[in-house]
Residue, then its C-alpha position, 0 to 999 in steps of 0.5 A: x600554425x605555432x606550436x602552443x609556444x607563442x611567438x615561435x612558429x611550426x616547422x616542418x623541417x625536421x630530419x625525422x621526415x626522410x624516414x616518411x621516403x621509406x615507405x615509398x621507395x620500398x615498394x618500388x625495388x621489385x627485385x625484392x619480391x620477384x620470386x613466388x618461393x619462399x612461402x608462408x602459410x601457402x602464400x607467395x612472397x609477393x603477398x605477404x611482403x605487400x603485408x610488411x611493407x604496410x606495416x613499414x609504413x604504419x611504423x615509419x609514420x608513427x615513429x616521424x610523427x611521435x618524433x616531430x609533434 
């Protein structure tokens, strides 16, 4: 693949790509959501930080790929 440029070929080497871990480690730190107080709006806090976390990613993945194309 190139970048429209010729002679120059598309790297995927770009620091912004670490931001893509975020999103995945994230989840992964239970002790974040290990509790059932605080709520909001009658939901515990397991469900709407899965919510956030989504949206982490959703950010994340826009900010790299804006950053990289």
């Amino acid at each position: 693949m190139t970048t429209g440029e010729p002679g120059r070929p598309r790297t995927d080497r770009s620091p912004w790509n670490w931001l893509l871990v975020l999103p995945i480690v994230l989840p992964l730190l239970t002790f974040l959501f290990n509790a059932d107080e605080p709520r909001l709006l009658g939901f515990p806090l397991f469900y709407w930080l899965q919510l956030a976390f989504i949206g982490v990613g959703v950010v994340s993945t826009t900010i790299v790929y804006r950053m990289t194309k």
